[in-house]
C-alpha positions in Angstrom: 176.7 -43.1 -154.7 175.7 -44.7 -157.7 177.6 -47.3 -159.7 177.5 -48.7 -163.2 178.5 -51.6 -164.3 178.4 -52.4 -168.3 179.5 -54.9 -170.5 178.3 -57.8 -168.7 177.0 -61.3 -169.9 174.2 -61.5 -166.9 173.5 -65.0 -165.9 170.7 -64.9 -163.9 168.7 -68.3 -162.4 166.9 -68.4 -165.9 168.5 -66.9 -168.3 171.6 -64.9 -170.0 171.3 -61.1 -171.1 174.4 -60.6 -173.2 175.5 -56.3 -172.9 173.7 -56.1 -169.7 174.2 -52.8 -167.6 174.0 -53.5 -163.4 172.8 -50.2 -161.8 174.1 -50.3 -158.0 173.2 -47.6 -155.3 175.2 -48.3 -152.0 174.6 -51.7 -150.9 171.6 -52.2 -153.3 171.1 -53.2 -157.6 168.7 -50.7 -158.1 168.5 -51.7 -162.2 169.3 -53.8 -164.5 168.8 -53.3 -168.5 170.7 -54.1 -171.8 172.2 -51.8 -174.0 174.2 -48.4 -174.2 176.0 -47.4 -170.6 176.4 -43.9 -168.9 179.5 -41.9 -168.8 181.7 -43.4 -166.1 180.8 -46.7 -166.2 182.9 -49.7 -165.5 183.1 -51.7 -168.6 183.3 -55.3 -168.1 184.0 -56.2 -171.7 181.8 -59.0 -172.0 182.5 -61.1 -168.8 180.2 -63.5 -167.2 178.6 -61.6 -164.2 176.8 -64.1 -161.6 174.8 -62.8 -158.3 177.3 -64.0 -155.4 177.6 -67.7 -154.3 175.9 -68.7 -151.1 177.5 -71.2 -149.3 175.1 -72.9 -146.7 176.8 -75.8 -145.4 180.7 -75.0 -144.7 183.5 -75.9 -141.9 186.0 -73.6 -142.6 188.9 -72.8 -145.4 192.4 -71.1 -145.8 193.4 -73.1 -142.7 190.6 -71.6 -140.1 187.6 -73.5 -138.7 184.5 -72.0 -137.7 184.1 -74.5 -134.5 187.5 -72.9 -133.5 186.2 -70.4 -131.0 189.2 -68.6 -132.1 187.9 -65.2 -133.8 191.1 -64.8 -136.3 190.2 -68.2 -137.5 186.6 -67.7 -138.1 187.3 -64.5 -140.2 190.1 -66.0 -142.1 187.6 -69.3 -143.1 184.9 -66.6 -144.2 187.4 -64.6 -146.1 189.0 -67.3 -148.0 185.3 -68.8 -149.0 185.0 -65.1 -150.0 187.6 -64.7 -152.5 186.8 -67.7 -154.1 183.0 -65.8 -155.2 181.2 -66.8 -151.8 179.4 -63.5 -150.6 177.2 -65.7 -148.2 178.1 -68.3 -146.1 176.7 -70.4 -143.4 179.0 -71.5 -140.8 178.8 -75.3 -140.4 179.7 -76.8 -136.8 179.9 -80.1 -135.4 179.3 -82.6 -132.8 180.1 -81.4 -129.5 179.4 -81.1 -125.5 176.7 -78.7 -125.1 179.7 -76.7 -123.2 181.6 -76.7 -126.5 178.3 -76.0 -128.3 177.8 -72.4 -126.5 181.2 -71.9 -126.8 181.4 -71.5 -130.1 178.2 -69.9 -130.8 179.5 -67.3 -128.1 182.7 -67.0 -130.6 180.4 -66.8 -133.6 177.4 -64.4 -132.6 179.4 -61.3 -133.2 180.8 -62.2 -136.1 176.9 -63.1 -137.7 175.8 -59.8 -136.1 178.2 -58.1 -138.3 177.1 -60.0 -141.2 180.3 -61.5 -142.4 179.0 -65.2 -141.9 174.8 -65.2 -142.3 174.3 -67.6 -139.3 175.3 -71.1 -137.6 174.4 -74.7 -139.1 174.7 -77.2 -136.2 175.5 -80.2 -137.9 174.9 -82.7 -134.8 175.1 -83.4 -132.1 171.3 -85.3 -132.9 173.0 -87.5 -135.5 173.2 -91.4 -135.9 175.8 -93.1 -134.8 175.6 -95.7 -137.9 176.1 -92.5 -139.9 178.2 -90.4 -137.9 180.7 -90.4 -140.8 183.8 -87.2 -139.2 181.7 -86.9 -136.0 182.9 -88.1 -132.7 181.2 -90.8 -132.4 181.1 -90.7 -128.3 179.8 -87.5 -128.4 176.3 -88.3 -130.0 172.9 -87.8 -128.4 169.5 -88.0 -128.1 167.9 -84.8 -129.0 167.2 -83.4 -125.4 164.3 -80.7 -125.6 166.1 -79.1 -122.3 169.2 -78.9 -124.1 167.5 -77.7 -127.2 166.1 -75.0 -125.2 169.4 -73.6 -123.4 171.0 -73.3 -126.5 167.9 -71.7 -128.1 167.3 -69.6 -125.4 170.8 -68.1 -125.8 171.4 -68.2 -129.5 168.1 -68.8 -131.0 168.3 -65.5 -133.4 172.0 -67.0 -134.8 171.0 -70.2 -135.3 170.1 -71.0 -139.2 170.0 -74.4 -139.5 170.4 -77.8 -137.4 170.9 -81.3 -139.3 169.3 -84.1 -137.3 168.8 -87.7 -137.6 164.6 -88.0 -137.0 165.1 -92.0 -135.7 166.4 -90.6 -132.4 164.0 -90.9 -129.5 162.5 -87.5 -129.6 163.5 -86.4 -133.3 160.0 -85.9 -134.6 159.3 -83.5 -131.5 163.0 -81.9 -131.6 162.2 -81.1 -135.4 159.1 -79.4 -134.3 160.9 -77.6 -131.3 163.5 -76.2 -134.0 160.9 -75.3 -136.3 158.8 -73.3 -133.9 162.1 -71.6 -133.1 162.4 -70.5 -136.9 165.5 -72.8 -137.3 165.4 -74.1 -140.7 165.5 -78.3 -140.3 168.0 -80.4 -142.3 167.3 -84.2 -142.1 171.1 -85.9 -142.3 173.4 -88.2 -141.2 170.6 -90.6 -140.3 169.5 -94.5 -141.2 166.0 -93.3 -141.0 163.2 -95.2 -143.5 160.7 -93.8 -146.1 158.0 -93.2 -143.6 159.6 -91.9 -140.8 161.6 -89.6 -143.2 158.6 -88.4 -144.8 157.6 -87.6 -141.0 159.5 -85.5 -140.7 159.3 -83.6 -143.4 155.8 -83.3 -142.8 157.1 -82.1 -139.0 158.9 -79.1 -141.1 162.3 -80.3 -142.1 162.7 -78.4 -145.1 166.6 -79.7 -146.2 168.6 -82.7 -147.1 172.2 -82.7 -145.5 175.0 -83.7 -148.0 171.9 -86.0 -150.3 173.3 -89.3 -150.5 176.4 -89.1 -148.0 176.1 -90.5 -144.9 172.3 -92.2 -145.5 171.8 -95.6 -146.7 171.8 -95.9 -150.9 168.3 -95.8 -152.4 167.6 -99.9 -152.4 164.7 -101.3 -154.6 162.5 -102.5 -151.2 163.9 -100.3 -148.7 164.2 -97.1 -150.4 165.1 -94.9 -147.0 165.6 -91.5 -146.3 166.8 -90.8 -150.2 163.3 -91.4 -151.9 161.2 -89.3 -149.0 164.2 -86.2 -149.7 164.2 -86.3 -153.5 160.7 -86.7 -154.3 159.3 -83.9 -151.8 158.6 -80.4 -153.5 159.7 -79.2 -150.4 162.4 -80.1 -149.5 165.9 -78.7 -150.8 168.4 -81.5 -151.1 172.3 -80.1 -150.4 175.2 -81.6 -153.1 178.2 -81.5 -152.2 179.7 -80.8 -156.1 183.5 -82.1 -155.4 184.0 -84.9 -157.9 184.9 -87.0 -154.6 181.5 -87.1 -152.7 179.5 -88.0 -156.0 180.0 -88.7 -159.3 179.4 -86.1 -161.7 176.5 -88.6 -163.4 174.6 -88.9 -159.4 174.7 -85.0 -159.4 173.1 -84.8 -163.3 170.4 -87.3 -162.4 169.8 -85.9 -158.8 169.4 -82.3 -160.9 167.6 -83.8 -163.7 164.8 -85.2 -161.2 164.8 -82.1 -158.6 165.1 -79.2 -160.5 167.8 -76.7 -159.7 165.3 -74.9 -157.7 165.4 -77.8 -155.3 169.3 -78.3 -155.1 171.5 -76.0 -153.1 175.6 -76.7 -154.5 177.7 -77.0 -150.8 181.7 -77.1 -149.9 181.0 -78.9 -146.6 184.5 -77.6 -146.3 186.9 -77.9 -143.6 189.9 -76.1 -143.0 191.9 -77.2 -145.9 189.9 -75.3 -148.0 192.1 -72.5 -150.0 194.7 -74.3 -147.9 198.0 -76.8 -148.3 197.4 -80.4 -148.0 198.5 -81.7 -144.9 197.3 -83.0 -140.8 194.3 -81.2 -139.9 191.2 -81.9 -137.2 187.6 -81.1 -137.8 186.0 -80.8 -134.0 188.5 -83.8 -132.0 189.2 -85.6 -135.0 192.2 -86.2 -136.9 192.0 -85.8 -140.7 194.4 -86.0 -143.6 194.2 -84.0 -146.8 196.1 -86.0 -149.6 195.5 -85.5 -153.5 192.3 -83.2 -153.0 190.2 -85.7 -150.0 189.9 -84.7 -146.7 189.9 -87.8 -144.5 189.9 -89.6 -141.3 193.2 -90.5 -140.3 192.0 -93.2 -138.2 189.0 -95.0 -141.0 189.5 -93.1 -144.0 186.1 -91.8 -144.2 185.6 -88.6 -146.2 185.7 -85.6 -143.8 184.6 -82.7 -145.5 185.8 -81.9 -148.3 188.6 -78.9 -149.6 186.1 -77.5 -152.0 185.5 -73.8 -152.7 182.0 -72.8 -155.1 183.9 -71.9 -158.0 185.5 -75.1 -158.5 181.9 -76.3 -157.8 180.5 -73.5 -160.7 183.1 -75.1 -162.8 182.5 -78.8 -162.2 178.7 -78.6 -163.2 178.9 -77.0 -166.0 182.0 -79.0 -167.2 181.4 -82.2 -165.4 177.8 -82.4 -165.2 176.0 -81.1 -167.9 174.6 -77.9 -166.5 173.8 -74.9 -168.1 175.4 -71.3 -166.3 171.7 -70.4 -165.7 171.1 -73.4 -163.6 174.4 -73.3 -162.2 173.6 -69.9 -160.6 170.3 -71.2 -159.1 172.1 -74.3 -157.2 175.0 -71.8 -156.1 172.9 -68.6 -155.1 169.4 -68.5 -155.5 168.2 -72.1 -154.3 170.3 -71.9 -151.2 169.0 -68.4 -150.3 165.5 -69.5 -150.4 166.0 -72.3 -148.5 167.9 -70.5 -145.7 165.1 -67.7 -145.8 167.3 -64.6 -147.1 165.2 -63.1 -149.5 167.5 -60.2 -149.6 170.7 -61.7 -151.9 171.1 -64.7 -154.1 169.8 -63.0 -157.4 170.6 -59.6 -159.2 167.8 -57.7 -159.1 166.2 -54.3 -157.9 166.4 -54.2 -154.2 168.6 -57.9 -153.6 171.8 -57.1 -151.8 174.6 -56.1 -154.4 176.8 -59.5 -154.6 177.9 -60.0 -157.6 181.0 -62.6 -159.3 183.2 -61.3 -162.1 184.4 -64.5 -164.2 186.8 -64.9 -166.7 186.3 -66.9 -169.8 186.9 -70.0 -167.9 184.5 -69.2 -165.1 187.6 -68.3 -163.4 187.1 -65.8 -160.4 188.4 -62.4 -161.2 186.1 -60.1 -159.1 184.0 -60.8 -156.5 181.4 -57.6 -155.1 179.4 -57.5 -151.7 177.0 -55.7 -150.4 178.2 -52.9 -153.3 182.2 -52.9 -152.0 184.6 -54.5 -154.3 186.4 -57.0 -152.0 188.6 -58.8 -154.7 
């Protein structure tokens, strides 16, 4: 069946095409041109049309975690992300027993052999504990390469991505052993300095948990992990585009010096996401979401966050000075490439049909995937 879309603004990673027609053929575009539509077409009347947001680094929503185990949970977390414009997401878990660990990858695998999440993000347990941040901090480890291996050997293919800290004992070889494995490598919650980030990097971590949260601040003669992650073409720095992690003039200069082909916009949402405020727990830990923050009942650090990726559409443009096209790169494209699915984040012959409908105020009113209307 073919489908035709027409009277759309198309913002694409580069541009906008004003009266732009989408051409769709079951889960496919198959075309995309401006001008005069075919009989039977769905007129959009001028909206803004975006290629589906990709969410790579996210804990849950709408009161569901994805470290749950609990399968009505995990599919009410992806759904919720998905109404709000997310047609790919990621699903971020953390710090555990390696008994917990293969626990919830067992709860997860069918759920990313359906497709509704696009794979795991292990955020930890290989983290440091002076940058732990809403991570049991008791629970932290050396990266083990026999423990890497079980948990490769029995969920290698649903594994996407692992944040580490590369000052552990073994984190230049564990980044290698993830690597190998065709895990992408995200360098976070970590004290590490310029050279031994840059180590790592050159090991094959390829992505920068949360920039700026939970690493020490860029210092004049110790510049850290912050310098090695912002100033290496290959590495894709993650924001987290809430108004509470950073201020809307970090994210502008961060943007301004990357490119938004090197920043991927992220929730790091927990379960409050889409959700009332109130007592929640990401992994063991108590948290409290008052006024928009998620965080630690017993510190107060930030745990997460409540964020969904159209409030983060509408924050950089409003907020921080981006234009839609870039906008579209940091909240589909970028995030894509850097989690290898070259199938979706842009509209274009052959990428997956995921598409966003916004109203005037970048609003969510429609939200396409894989060619089915789903809101």
């Amino acid at each position: 069946m073919t489908t035709f879309l027409s009277g759309a603004t198309l913002v694409t990673d580069r541009e906008v095409l004003p009266d732009a027609v989408l051409i769709i053929e079951g889960d496919r575009f198959v075309g995309v041109r401006q001008g005069s539509a075919p009989a039977g077409a769905l007129d959009l009347g001028g909206a803004v049309v975006m290629a589906g947001f990709v969410d790579q680094h996210c804990h849950g929503g709408g009161q569901g975690d994805f470290f749950s185990g609990d399968d009505a949970q995990i599919r009410t977390a992806a759904a919720t992300h998905l109404a709000h414009g997310t047609t790919t997401i990621v699903a971020s878990l953390v710090t555990a027993t390696t008994e917990d660990l293969l626990s919830q990858l067992a709860a997860l695998a069918p759920v990313v052999a359906e497709g509704t999440i696009a794979g795991v993000h292990l955020e930890g347990p290989w983290i440091s504990p002076d940058q732990c941040g809403a991570h049991d901090i008791n629970l932290l480890r050396a990266p083990d390469p026999v423990e890497i291996t079980t948990i490769l050997d029995a969920y290698a293919s649903d594994i996407a991505m692992v944040t580490l800290a590369p000052e552990w004992e073994g984190g230049i070889a564990a980044t290698e052993q993830f690597v190998d494995a065709g895990v992408v490598v995200a360098i976070g919650h970590t004290a590490a300095d310029l050279g031994l980030t840059r180590q790592a990097i050159d090991a094959g971590a390829t992505v920068a948990t949360h920039l700026l949260n939970r690493m020490p601040e860029l210092d004049k003669r110790a510049p850290g992990p912050v310098l090695a992650l912002m100033d290496d073409p290959r590495v894709v720095c993650e924001l987290i585009i809430d108004g509470v992690h950073l201020h809307p003039g970090i994210v502008e200069f961060v943007i301004d010096h990357c490119g938004p082909d090197r920043v991927a916009a992220v929730t790091d949402a927990m379960g409050a996401a889409g959700a009332p405020e109130g007592r929640y727990k990401i992994g063991l830990l108590d948290v409290d979401v008052v006024d928009g923050e998620a965080r630690l009942t017993s510190d107060g650090a930030l745990a997460g966050s409540v964020l969904t990726l159209d409030t983060a559409l509408k924050t950089l443009v409003g907020r921080c000075g981006q234009d839609l096209p870039a906008a579209s790169a940091m909240l589909s494209a970028t995030p894509t490439r850097a989690m290898g699915l070259a199938d979706r984040g842009r509209i274009a012959p052959g990428m997956r049909a995921d598409l966003v409908v916004l109203t005037e105020d970048l609003s969510v009113s429609r939200v396409m995937r894989a060619g089915e209307w789903v809101v």
